[in-house]
TORMI-968975 format. One record per residue (C-alpha): residue number from 0; x, y, z. Coordinates in steps of 0.25 Angstrom, whole numbers, plus 5000, padded with zeros to 4 digits. Each point is the difference from the previous one (the first is absolute). Example, Ala and Ser with C-alpha at 12.3 -4.5 7.8 and 13.67 -1.06 7.14 Angstrom:
<node><nr>0</nr><x>5049</x><y>4982</y><z>5031</z></node>
<node><nr>1</nr><x>5006</x><y>5014</y><z>4998</z></node>
This chain:
<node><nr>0</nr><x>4927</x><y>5027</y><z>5027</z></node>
<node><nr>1</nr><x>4985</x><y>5001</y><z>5003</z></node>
<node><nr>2</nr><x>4996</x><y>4988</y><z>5009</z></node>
<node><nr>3</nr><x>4993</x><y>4991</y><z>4989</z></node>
<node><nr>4</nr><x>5014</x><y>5001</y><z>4993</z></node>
<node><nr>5</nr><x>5007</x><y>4994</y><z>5010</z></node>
<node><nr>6</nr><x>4988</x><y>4991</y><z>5005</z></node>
<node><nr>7</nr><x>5003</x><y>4995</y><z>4983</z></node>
<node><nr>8</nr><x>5012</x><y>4999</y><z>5001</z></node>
<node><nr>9</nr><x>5002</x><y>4992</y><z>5014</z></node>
<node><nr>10</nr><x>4989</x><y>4990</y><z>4995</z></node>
<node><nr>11</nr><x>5000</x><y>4988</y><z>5011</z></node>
<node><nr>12</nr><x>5012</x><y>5004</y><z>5005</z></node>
<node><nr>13</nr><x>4990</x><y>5011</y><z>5007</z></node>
<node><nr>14</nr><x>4996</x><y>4991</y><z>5011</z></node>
<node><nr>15</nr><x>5015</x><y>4999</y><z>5004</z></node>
<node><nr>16</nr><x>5001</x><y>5012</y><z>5005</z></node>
<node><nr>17</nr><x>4996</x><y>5007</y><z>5012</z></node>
<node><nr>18</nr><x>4990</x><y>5013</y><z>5000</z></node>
<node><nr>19</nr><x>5012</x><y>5005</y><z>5006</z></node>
<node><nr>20</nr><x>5012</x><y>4994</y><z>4989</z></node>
<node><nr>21</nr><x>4988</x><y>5006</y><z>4990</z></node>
<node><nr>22</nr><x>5001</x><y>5013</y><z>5004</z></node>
<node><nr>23</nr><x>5014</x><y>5000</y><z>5001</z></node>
<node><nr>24</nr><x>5003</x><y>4995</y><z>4984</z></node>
<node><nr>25</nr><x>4988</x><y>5011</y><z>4996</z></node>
<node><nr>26</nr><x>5008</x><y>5011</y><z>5008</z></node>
<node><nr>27</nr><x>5013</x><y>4994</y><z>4992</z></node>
<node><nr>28</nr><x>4992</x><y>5000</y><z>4986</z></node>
<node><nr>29</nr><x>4998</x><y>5013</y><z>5002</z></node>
<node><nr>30</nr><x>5013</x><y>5003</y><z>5001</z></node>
<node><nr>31</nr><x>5005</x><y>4992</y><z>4990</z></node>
<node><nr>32</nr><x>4993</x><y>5008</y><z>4990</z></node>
<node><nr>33</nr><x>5006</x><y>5012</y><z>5004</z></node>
<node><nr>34</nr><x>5013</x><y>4995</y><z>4999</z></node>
<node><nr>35</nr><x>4998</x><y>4992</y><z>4987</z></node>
<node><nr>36</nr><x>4990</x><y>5010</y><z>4993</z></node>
<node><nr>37</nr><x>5004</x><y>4996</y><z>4984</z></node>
<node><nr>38</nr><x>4991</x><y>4992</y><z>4994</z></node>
<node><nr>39</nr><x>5012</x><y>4991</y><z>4995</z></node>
<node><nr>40</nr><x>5003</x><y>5000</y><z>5014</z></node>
<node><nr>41</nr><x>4990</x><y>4988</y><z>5002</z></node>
<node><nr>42</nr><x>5011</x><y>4988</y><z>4999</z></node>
<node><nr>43</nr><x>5007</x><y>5008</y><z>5012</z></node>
<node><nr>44</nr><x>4987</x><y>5004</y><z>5009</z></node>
<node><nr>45</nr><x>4995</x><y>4984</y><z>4998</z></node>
<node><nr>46</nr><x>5013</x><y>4995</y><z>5006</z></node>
<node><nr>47</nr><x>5000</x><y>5009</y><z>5011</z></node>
<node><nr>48</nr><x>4985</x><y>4998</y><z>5003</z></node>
<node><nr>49</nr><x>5003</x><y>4984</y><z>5000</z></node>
<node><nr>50</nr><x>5014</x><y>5002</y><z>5009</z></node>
<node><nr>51</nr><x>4988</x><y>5007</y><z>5009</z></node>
<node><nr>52</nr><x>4993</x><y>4990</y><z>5001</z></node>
<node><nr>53</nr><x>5009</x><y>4990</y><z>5001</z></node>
<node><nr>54</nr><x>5006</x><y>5008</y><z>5012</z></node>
<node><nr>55</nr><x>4987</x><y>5000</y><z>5008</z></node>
<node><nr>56</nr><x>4999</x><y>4986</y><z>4998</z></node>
<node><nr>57</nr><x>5013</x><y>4998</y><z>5003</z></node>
<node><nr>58</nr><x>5002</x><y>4993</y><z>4988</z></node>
<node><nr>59</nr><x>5014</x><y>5011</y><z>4998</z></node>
<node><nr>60</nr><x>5011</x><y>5005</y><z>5008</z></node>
<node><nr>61</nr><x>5010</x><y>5011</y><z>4996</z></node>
<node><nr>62</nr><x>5008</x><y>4987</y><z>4997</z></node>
<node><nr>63</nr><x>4994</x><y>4995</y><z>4991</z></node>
<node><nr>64</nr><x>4996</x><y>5012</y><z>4994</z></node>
<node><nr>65</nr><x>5015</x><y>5003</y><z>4999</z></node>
<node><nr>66</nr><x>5004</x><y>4986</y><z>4995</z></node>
<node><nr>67</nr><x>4990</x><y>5003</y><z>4988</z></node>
<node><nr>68</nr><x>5005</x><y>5014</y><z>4997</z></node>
<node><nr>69</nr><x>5015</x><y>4994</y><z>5001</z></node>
<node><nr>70</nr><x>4995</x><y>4988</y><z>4989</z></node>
<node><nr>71</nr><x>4994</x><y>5012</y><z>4992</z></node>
<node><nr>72</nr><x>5013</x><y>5007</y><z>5001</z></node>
<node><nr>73</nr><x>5009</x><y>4989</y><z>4995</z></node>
<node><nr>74</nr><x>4989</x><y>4995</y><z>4988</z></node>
<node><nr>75</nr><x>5002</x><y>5014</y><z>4995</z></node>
<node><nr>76</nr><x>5014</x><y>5002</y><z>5001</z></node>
<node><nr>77</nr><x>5000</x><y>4986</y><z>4992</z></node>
<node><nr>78</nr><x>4990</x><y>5005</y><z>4990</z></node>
<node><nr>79</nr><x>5007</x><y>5013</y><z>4998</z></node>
<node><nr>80</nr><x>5013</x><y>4993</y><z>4998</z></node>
<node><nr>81</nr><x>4993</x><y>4991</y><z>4989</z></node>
<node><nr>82</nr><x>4996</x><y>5011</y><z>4994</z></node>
<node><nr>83</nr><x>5013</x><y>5009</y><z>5000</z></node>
<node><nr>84</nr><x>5006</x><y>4988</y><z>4993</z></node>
<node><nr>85</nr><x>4990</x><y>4998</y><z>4990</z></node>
<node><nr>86</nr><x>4999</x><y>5014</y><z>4996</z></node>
<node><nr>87</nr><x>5017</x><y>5000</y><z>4999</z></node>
<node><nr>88</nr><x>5000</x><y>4987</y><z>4993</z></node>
<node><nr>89</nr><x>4989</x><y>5005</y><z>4989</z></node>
<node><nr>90</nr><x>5009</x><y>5015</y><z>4999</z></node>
<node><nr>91</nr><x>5013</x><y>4991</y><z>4996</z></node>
<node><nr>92</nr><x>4992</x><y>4993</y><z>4990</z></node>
<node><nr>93</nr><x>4994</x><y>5011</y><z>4992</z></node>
<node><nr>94</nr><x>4988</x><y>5005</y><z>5007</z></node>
<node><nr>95</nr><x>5000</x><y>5015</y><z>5002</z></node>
<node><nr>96</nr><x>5004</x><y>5003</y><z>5016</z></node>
<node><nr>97</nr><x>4988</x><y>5009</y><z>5002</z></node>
<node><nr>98</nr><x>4990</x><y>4988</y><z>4994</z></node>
<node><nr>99</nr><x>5009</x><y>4990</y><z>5010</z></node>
<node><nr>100</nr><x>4997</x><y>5009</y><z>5012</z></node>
<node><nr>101</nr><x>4987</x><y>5003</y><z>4998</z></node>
<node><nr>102</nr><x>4995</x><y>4988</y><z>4998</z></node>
<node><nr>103</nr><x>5006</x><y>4991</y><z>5010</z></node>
<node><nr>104</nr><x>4996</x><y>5011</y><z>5010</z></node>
<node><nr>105</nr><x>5014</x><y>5009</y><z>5005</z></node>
<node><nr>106</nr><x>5005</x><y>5011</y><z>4998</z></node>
<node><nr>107</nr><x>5009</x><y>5003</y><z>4988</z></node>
<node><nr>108</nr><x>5010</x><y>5005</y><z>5008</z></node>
<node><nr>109</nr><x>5001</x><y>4989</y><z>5007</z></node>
<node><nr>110</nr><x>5002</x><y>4992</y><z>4986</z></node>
<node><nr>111</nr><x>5011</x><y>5008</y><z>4997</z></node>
<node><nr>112</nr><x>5007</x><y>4997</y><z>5013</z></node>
<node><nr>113</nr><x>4999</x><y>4986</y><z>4999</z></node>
<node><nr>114</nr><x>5006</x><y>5002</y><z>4985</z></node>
<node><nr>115</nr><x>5011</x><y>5007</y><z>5006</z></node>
<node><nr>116</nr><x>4997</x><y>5012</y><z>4991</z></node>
<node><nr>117</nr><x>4997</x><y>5008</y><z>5013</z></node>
């Protein structure tokens, strides 16, 4: 990320850091980039850019990181159930189980389980 881009995409929050803290988020930007080079990567470099700066702020602790992957994990484990049943429940009334699967997002092996045909 080339200076001006960061300097953007801090905006005010620029003149809360430290030259030291700045250099520090550049040197983890870069790095950042490397590890998330895709360019549909940029939901994932964002939210570790922000937990950088949070971090040198002090604004985030592995804690709090970890209570908010551990949130993460259960809404998607709830979401996926949701989902598994929606897709069973719309194979037993009619809908063909590839189309169930596919469009409620799982696998259709996974919907033949949960129809006890697997």
């Amino acid at each position: 990320m080339e200076q001006h881009e960061l300097d953007a995409w801090l905006g005010p929050a620029r003149s809360d850091l430290t030259d030291e803290q700045y250099e520090r988020l550049a040197s983890e930007a870069e790095d950042i980039e490397r590890r998330y080079p895709d360019p549909d990567d940029g939901p994932v470099r964002d939210a570790a850019l922000v937990t950088t700066l949070e971090y040198l702020l002090e604004e985030g602790t592995t804690l709090s990181a970890g209570s908010a992957l551990l949130d993460a994990r259960i809404t998607a484990a709830k979401a996926l159930a949701g989902a598994r049943q929606m897709a069973r429940l719309a194979a037993l009334d009619g809908t063909p189980k590839a189309q169930a699967a596919r469009e409620a997002g799982i696998d259709r092996m996974t919907l033949l389980k949960d129809l006890g045909e697997r």
